[in-house]
N, C-alpha and C positions, 0 to 999 in steps of 0.2 A: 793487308790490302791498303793500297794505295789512292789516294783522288786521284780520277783522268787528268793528264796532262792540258787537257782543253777546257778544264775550270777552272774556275779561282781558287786558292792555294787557304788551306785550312788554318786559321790564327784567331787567337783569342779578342777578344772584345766585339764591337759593332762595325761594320761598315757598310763607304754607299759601293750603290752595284759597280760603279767605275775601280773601285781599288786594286781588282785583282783580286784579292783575298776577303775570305767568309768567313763566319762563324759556321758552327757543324747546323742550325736554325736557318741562315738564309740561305745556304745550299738548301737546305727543306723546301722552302719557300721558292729557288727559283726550280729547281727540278717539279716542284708541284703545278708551276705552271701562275702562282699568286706572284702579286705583288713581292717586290726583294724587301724582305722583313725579317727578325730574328723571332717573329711571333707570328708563324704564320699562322691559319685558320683549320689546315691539314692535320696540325697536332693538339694531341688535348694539353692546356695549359702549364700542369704538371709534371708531366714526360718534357714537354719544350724546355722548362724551368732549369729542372736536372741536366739535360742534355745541354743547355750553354753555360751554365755553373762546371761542369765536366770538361767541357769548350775551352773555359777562362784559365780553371787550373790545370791543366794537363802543359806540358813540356811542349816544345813546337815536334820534337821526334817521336813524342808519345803520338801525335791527336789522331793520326791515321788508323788508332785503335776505333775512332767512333764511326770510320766509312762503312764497316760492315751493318752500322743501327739507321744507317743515312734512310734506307728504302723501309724500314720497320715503323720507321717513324711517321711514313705518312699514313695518311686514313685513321690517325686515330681520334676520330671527331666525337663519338659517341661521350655520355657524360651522364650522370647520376648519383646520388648519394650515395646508394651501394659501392659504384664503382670507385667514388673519392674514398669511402672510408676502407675498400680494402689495398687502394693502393697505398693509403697510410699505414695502415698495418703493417702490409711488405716492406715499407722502411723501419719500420721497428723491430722488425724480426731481424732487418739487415744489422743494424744497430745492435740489438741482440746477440749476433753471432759474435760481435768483437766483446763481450764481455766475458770476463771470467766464469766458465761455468757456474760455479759455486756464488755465485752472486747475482744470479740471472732471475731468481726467481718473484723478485719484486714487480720487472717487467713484464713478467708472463703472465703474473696476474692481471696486470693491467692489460694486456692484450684478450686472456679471454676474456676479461670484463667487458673489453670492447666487441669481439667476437658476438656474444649474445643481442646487440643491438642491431647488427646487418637485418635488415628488412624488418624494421619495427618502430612503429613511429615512435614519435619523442617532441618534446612541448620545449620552452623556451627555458623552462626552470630545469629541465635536464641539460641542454646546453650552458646554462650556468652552472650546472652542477659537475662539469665533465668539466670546466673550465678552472673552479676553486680545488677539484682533486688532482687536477695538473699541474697548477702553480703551489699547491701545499706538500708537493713533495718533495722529501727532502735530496737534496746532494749530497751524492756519496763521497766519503771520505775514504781516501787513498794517496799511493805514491807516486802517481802521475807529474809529470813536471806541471809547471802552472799552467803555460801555453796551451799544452795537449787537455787537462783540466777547463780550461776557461772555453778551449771550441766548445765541447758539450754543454756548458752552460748556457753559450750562449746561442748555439741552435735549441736548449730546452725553451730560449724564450720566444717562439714561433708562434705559440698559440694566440697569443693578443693580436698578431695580426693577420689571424683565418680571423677573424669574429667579423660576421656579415650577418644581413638578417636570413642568406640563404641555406647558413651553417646548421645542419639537422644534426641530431643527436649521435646518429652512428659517425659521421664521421666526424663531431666532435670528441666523441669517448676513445674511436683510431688515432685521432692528432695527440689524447689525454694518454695513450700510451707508447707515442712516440714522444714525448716531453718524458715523460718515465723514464724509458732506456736510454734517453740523453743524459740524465740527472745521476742513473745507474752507473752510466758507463762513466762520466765525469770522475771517477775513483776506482774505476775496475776496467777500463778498456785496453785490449791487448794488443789494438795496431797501431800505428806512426798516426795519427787521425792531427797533429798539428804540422805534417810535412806534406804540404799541398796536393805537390806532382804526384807522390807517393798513394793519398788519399784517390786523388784524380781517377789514378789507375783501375783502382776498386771501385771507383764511382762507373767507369764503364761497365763494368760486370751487372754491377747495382742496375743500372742503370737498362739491360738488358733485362734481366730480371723482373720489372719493372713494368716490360711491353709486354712480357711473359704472362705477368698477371691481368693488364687489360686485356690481353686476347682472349684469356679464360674466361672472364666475366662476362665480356659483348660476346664470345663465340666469331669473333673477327677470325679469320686466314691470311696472314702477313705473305705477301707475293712478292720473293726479292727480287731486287730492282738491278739487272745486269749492265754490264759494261756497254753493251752496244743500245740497250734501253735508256741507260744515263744520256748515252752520246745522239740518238734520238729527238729525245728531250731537250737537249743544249743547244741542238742544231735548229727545233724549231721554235726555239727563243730569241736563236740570231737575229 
């Protein structure tokens, strides 16, 4: 599926509304009817994040992969600690799926460890404790080139910067097992994860996935967004 010929043309980075061309975000943003933004108000923070990180690295012939997530993506306003720590989770299971079976099993612990804390509260000393068991784990050693090596290290270093005061427990011990499977897979991962476009591609899927699990959580109904709905919409922005 292709963007209508009467929007702006899908390309990587920021732009203003004059350019002609959007990121897969401020298409969100003008079809939603907001301000032209890459951050609009329609999507929850972390879906938005993924979707223009996926935006950036994607090929200019790949990005017309993300028009089918264009209408999924609005209405996801809803937010909660449950719902942050199991959308962290689903990145780690994602994470997860690219490591060597046989070596998975570090991170699965840490996932259901994390598991047990959805809907349970948690003090400030569990957040630092989900914090020092994330950074104390170790990197796996393996035959990875360095490059493909060093991504995962250095998406494991994520967690220092979640840390807010409104960081609850569950979805610190989710973030503490998504630093896991990065650390895992830094020595056991099985796809191209240092070849961008390559990765990009899997990040859409990922990235579906993703809306998949907030729709489960809120109980949302995702209404896709048709060609003559788009074109609707665009006409009465003119």
């Amino acid at each position: 599926m292709t963007a209508p010929d009467f929007l702006p043309t899908l390309s990587s980075g920021s732009h203003d509304a004059e350019q002609g061309e959007a990121c897969v975000m401020e298409y969100v943003s003008l079809l939603a009817g907001e301000e032209w933004s890459d951050r609009p108000e329609c999507t929850h923070p972390l879906l938005a994040h993924e979707a223009r990180t996926t935006n950036d690295l994607l090929r200019d012939g790949d990005r017309s992969r993300l028009v089918p997530l264009i209408g999924r993506l609005f209405g996801t306003t809803d937010d909660s600690p449950e719902l942050r720590a199991r959308l962290r989770l689903a990145q780690a299971r994602q994470v997860v799926a690219l490591i060597e079976p046989s070596a998975r099993s570090r991170a699965l612990v840490a996932i259901e460890h994390a598991e047990t804390w959805i809907g349970r509260d948690g003090t400030d000393d569990d957040v630092r404790a989900a914090f020092a068991s994330a950074m104390g784990s170790a990197v796996a050693d393996g035959d990875l080139d360095p490059e493909h090596a060093e991504f995962h290290v250095g998406m494991s270093r994520m967690f220092p910067f979640a840390l807010s005061p409104e960081l609850e427990a569950a979805e610190a011990y989710a973030l503490a097992a998504l630093v896991v499977a990065h650390r895992v897979a830094a020595g056991e991962c099985r796809a191209d994860c240092a070849n961008g476009p390559a990765r990009a591609r899997r990040m859409v899927k990922d990235l579906s996935g993703l809306i998949d699990v907030y729709d489960q959580v809120t109980g949302r109904v995702a209404v896709d967004v048709t060609p003559d709905q788009v074109r609707e919409l665009a006409d009465s922005l003119a």
